[in-house]
PyMOL CGO cylinders between C-alpha atoms (Angstrom):
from pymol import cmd
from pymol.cgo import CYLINDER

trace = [
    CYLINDER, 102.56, 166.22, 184.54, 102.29, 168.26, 181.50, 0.3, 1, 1, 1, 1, 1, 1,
    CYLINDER, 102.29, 168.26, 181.50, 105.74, 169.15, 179.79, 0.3, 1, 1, 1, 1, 1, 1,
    CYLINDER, 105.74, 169.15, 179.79, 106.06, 171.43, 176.85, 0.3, 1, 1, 1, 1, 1, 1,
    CYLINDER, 106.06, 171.43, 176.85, 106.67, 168.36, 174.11, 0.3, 1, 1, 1, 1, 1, 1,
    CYLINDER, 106.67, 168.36, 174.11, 102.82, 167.22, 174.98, 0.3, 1, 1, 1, 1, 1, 1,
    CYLINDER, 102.82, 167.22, 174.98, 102.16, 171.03, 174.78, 0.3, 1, 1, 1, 1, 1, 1,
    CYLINDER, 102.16, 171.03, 174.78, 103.47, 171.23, 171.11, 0.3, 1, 1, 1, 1, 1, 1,
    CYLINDER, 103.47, 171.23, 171.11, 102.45, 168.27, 169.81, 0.3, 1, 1, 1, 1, 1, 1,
    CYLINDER, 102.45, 168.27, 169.81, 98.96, 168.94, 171.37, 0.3, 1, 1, 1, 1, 1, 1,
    CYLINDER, 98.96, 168.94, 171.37, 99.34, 172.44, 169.67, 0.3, 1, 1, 1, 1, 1, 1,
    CYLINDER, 99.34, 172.44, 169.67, 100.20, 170.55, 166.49, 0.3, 1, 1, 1, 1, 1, 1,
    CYLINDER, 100.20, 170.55, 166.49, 97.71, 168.47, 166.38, 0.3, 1, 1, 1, 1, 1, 1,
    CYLINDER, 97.71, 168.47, 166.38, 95.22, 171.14, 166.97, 0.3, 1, 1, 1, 1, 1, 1,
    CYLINDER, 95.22, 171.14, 166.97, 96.01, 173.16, 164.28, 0.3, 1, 1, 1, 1, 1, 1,
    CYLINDER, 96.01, 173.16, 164.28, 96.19, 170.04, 161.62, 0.3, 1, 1, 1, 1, 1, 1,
    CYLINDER, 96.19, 170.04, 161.62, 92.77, 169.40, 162.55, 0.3, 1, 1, 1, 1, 1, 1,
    CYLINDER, 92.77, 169.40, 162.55, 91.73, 172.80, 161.80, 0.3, 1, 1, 1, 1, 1, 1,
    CYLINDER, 91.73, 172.80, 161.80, 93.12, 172.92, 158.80, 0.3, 1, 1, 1, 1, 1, 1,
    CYLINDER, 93.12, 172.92, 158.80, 91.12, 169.55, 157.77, 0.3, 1, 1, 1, 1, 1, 1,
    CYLINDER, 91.12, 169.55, 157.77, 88.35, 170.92, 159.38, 0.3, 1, 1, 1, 1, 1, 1,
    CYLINDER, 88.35, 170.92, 159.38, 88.74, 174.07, 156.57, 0.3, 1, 1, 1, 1, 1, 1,
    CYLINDER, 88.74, 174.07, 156.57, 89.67, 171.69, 154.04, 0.3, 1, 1, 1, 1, 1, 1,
    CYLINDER, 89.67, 171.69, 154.04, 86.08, 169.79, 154.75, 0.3, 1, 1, 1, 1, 1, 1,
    CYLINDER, 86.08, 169.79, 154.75, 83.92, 173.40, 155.12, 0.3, 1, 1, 1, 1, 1, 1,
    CYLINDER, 83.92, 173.40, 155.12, 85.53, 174.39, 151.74, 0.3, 1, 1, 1, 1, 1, 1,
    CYLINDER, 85.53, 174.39, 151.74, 84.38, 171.06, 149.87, 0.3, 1, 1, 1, 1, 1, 1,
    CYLINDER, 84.38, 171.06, 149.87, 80.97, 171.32, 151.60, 0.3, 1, 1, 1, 1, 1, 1,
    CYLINDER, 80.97, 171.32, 151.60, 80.49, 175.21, 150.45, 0.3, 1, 1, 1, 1, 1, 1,
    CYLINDER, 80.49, 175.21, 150.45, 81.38, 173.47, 146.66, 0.3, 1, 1, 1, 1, 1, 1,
    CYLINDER, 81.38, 173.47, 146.66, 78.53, 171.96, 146.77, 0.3, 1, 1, 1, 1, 1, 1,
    CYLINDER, 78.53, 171.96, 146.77, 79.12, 168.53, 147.57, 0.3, 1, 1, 1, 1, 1, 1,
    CYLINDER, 79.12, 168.53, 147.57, 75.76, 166.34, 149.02, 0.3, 1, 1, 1, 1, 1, 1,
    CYLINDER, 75.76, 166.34, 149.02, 77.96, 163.66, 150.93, 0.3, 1, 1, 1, 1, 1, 1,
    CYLINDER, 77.96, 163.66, 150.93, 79.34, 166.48, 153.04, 0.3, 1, 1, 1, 1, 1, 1,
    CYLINDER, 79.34, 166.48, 153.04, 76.01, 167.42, 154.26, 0.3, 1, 1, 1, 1, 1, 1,
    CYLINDER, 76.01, 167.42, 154.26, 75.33, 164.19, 156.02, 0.3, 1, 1, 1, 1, 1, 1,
    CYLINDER, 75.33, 164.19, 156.02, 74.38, 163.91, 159.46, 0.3, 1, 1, 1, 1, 1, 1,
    CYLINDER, 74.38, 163.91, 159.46, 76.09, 161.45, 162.04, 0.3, 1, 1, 1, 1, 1, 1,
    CYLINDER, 76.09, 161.45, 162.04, 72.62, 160.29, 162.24, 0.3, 1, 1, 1, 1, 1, 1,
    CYLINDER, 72.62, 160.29, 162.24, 72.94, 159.45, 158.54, 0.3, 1, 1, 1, 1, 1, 1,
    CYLINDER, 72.94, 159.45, 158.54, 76.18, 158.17, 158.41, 0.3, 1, 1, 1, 1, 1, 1,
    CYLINDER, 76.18, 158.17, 158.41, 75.31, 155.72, 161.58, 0.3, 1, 1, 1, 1, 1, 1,
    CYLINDER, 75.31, 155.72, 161.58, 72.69, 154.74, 158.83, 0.3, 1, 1, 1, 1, 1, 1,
    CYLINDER, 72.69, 154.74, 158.83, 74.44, 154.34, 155.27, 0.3, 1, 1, 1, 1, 1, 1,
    CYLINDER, 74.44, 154.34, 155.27, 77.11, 152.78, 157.49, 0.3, 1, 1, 1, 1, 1, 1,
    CYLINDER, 77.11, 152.78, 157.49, 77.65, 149.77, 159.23, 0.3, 1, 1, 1, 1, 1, 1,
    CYLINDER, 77.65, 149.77, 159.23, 79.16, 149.80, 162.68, 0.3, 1, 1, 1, 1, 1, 1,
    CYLINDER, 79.16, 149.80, 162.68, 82.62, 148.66, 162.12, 0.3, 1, 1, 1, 1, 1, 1,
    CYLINDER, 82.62, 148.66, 162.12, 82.69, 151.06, 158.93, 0.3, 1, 1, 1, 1, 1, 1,
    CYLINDER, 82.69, 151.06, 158.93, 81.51, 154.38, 160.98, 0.3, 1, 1, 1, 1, 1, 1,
    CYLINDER, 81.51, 154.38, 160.98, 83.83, 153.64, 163.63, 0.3, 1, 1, 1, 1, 1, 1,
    CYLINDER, 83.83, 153.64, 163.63, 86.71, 153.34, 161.08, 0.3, 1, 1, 1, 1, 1, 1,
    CYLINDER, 86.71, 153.34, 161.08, 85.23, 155.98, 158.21, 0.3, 1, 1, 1, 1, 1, 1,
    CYLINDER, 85.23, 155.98, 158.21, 83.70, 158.60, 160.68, 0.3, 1, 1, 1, 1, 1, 1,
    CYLINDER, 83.70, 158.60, 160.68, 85.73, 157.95, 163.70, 0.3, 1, 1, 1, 1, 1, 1,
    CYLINDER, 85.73, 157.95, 163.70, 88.98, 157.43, 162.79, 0.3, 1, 1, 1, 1, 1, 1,
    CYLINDER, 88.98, 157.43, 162.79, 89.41, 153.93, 163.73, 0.3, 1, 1, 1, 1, 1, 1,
    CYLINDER, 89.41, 153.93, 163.73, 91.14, 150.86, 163.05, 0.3, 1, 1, 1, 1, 1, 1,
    CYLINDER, 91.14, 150.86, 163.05, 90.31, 147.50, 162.14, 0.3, 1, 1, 1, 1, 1, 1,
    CYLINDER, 90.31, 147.50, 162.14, 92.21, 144.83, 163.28, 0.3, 1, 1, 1, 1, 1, 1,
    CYLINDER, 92.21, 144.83, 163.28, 94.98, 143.14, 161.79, 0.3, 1, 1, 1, 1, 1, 1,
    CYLINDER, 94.98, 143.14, 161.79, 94.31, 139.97, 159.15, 0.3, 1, 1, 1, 1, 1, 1,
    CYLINDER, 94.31, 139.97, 159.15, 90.42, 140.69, 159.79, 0.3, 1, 1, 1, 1, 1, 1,
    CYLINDER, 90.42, 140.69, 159.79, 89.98, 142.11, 155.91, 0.3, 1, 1, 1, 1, 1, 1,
    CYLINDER, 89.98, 142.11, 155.91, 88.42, 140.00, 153.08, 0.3, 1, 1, 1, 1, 1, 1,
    CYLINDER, 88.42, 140.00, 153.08, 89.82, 142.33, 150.59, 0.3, 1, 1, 1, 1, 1, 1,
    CYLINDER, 89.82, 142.33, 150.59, 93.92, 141.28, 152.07, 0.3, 1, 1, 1, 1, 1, 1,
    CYLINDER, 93.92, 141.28, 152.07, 93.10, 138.09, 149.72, 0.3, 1, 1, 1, 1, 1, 1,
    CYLINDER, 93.10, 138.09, 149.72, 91.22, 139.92, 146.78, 0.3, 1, 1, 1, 1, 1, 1,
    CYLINDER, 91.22, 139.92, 146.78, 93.52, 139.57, 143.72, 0.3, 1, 1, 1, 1, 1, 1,
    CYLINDER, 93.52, 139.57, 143.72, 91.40, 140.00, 140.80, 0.3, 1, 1, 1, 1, 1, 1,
    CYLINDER, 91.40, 140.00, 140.80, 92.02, 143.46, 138.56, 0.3, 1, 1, 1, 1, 1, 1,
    CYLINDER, 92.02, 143.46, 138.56, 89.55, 146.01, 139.59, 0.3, 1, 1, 1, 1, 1, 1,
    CYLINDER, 89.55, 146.01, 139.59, 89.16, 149.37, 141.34, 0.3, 1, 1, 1, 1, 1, 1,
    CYLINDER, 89.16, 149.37, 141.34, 89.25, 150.08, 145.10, 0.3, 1, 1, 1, 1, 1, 1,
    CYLINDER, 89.25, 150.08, 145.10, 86.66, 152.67, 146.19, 0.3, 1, 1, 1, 1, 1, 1,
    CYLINDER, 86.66, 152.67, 146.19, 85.48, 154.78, 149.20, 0.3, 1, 1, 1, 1, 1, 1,
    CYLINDER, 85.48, 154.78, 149.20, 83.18, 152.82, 151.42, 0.3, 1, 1, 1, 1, 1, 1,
    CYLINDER, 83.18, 152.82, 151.42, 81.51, 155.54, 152.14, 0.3, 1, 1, 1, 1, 1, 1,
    CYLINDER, 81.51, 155.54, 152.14, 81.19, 157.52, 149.34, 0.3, 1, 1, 1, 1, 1, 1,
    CYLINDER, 81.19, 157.52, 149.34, 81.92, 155.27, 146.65, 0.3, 1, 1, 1, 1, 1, 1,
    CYLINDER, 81.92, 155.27, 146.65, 85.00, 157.15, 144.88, 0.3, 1, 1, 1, 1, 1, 1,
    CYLINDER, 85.00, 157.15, 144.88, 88.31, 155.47, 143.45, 0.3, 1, 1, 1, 1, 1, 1,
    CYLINDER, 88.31, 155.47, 143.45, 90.80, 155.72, 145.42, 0.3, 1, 1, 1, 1, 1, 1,
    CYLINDER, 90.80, 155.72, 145.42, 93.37, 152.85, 144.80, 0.3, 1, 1, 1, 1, 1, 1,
    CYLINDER, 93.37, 152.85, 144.80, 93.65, 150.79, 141.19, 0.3, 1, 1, 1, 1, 1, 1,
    CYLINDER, 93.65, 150.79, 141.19, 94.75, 146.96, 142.00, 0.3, 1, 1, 1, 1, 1, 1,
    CYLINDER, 94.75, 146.96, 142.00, 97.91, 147.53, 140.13, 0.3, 1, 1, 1, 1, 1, 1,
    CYLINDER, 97.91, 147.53, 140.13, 99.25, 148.91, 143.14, 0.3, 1, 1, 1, 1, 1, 1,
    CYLINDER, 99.25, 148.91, 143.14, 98.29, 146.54, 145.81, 0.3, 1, 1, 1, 1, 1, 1,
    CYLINDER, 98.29, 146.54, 145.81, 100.96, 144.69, 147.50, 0.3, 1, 1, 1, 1, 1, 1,
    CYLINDER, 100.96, 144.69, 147.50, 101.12, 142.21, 150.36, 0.3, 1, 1, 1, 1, 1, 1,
    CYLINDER, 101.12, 142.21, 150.36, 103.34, 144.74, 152.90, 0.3, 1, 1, 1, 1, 1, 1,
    CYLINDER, 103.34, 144.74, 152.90, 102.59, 141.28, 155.38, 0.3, 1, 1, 1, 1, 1, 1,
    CYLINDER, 102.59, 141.28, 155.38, 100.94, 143.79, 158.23, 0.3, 1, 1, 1, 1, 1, 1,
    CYLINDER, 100.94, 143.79, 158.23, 97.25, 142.61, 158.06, 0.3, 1, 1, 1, 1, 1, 1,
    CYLINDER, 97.25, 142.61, 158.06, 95.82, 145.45, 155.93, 0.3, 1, 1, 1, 1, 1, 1,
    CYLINDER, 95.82, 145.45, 155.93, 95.31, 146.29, 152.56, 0.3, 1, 1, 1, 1, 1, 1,
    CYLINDER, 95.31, 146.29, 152.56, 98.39, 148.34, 151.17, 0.3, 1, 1, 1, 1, 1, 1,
    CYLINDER, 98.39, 148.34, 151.17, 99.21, 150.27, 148.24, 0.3, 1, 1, 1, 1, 1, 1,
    CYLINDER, 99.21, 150.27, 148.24, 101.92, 152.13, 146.78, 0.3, 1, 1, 1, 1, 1, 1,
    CYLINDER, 101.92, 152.13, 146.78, 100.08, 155.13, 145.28, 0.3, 1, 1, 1, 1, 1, 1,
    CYLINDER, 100.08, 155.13, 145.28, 96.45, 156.40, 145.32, 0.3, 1, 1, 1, 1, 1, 1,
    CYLINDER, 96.45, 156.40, 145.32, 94.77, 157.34, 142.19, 0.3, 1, 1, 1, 1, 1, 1,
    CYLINDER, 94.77, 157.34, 142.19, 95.75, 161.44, 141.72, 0.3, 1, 1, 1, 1, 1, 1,
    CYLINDER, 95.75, 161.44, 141.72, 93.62, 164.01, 143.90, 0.3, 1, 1, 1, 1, 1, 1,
    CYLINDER, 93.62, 164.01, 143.90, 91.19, 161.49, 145.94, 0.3, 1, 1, 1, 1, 1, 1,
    CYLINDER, 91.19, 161.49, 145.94, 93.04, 161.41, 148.98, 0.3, 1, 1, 1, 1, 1, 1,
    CYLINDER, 93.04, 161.41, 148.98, 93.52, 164.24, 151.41, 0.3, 1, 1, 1, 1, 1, 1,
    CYLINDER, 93.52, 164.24, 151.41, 96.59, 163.96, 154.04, 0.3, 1, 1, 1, 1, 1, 1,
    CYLINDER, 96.59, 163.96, 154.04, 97.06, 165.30, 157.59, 0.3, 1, 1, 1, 1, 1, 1,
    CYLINDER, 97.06, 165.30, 157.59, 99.55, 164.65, 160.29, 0.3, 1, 1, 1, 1, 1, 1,
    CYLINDER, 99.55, 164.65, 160.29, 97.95, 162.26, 163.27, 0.3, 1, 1, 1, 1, 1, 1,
    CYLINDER, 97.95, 162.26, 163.27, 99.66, 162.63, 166.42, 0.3, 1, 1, 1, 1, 1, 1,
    CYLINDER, 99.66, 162.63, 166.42, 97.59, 160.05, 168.32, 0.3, 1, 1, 1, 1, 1, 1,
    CYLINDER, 97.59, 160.05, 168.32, 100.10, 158.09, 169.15, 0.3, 1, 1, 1, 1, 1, 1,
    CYLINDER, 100.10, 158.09, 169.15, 102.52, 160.74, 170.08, 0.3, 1, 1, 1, 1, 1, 1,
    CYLINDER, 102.52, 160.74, 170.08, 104.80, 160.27, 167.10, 0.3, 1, 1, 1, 1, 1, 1,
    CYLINDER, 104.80, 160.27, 167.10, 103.80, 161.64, 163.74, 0.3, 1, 1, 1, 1, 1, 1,
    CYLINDER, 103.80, 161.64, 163.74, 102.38, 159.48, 161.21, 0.3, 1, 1, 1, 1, 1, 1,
    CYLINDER, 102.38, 159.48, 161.21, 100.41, 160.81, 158.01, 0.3, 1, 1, 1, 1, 1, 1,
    CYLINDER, 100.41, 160.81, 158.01, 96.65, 159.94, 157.97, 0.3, 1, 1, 1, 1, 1, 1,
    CYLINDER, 96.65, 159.94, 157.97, 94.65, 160.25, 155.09, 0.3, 1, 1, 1, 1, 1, 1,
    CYLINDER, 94.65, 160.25, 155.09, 90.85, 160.77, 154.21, 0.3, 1, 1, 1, 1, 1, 1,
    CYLINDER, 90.85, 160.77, 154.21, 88.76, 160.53, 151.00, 0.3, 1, 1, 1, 1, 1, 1,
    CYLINDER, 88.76, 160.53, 151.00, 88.52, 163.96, 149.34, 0.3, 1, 1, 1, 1, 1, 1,
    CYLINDER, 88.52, 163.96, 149.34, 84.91, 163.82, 148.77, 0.3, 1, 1, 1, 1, 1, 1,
    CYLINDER, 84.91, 163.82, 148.77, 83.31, 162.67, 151.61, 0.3, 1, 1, 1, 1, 1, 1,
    CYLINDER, 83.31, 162.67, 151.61, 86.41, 162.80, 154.29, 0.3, 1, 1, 1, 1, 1, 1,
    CYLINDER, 86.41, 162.80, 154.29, 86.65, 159.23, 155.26, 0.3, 1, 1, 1, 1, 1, 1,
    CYLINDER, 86.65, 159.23, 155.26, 89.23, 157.65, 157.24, 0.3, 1, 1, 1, 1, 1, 1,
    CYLINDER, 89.23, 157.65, 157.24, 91.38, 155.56, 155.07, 0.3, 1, 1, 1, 1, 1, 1,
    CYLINDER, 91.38, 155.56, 155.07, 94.11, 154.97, 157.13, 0.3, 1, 1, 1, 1, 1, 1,
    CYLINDER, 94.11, 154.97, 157.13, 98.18, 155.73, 157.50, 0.3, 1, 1, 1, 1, 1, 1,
    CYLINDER, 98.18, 155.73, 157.50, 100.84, 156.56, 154.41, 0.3, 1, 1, 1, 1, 1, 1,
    CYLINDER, 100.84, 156.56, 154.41, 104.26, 155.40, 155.44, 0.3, 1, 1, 1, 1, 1, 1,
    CYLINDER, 104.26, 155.40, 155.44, 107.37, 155.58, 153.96, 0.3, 1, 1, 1, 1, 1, 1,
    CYLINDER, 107.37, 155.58, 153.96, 109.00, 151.79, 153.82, 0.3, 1, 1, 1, 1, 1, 1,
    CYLINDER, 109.00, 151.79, 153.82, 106.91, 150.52, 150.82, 0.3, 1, 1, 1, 1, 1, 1,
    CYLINDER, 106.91, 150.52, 150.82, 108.60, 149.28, 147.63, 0.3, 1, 1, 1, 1, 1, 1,
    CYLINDER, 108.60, 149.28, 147.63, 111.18, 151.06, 145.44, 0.3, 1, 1, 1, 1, 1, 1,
    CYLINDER, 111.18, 151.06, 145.44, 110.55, 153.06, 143.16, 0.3, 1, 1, 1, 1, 1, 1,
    CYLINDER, 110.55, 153.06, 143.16, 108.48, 155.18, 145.24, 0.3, 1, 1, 1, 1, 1, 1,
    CYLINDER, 108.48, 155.18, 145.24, 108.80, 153.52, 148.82, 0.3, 1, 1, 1, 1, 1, 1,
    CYLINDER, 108.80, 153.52, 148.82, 105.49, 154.29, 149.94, 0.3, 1, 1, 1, 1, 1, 1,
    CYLINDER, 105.49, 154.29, 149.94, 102.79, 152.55, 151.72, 0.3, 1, 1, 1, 1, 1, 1,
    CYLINDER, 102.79, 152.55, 151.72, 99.51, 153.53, 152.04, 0.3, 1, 1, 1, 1, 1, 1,
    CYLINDER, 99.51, 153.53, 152.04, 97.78, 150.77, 154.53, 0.3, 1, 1, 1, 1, 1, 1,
    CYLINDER, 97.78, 150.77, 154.53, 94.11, 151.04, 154.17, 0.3, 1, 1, 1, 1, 1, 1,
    CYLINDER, 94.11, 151.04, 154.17, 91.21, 149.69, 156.49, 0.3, 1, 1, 1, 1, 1, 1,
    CYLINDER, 91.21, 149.69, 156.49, 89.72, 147.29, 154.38, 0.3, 1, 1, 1, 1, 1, 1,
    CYLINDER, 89.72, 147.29, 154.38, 86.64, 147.94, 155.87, 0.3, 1, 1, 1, 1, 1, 1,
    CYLINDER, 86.64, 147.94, 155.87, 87.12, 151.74, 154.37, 0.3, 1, 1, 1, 1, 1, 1,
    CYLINDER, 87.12, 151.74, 154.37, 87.16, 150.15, 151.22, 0.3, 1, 1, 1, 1, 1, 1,
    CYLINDER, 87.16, 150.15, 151.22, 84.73, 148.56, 148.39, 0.3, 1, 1, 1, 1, 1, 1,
    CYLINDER, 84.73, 148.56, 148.39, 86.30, 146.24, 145.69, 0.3, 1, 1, 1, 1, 1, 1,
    CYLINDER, 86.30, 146.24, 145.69, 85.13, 146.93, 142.44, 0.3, 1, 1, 1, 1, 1, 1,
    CYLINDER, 85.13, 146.93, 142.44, 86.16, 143.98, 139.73, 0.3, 1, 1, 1, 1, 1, 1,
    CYLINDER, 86.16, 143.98, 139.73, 87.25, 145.06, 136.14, 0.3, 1, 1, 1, 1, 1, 1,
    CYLINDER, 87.25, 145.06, 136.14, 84.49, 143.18, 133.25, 0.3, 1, 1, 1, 1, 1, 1,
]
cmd.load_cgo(trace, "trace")
């Protein structure tokens, strides 16, 4: 039985897709290669637990990331398209099994509300090549109480020389 909450949140989630959906078709008439990709491309610069995640909107599973342990300086970038998105000094065990950060580096990430699991959580994507990242929440450390809890598999650790 349908009732009109599924029928606005539906709605809701309809129209945030179509915005992301303009937000991609505006970076892709800029010019940028990585948005031309097929899915047929993707399944091949990608491997199968990374397109599921990246292209698909996935999620890894908990304590399964190589990267929860990583605690070297470095750079976190966009398994898919190889942009920054997160510097190390704002990595933080938040103790839920994936990577988590309290701030992305400015104007890599693009947000947009996910209703998938009826409740609304914010989702975010790389800006460049629209990647699933994963879920911004708002009970990480003080001073800015953020979390952004990232797929490791989304990611690719870069170590400072």
């Amino acid at each position: 039985m349908t009732t009109r909450r599924h029928f606005l949140l539906a709605t809701a989630s309809a129209l945030a897709s179509l915005t992301f959906q303009r937000e991609v078709e505006a970076a892709s008439k800029a010019g940028d290669p990585l948005w031309d990709l097929s899915e047929s491309q993707w399944r091949e610069l990608l491997d199968a637990e990374a397109y599921r995640v990246l292209r698909k909107e996935g999620t890894e599973r908990p304590f399964s990331s190589p990267l929860l342990a990583e605690k070297r300086e470095g750079v976190y970038k966009c398994a898919g398209c190889d942009l920054s998105l997160f510097s190390s000094s704002t990595k933080y065990d938040s103790g839920t099994g994936w990577p988590s950060f309290t701030e992305p580096l400015p104007g890599n990430i693009n947000t947009k509300t996910d209703y998938k699991l009826l409740i609304p959580r914010k989702e975010y994507h790389c800006r460049r090549c629209g990647g699933h990242q994963g879920h911004v929440f708002n009970d990480g450390p003080l001073p800015l109480g953020k979390r952004y809890c990232n797929n490791g598999v989304a990611l690719r650790f870069v170590a400072s020389t």
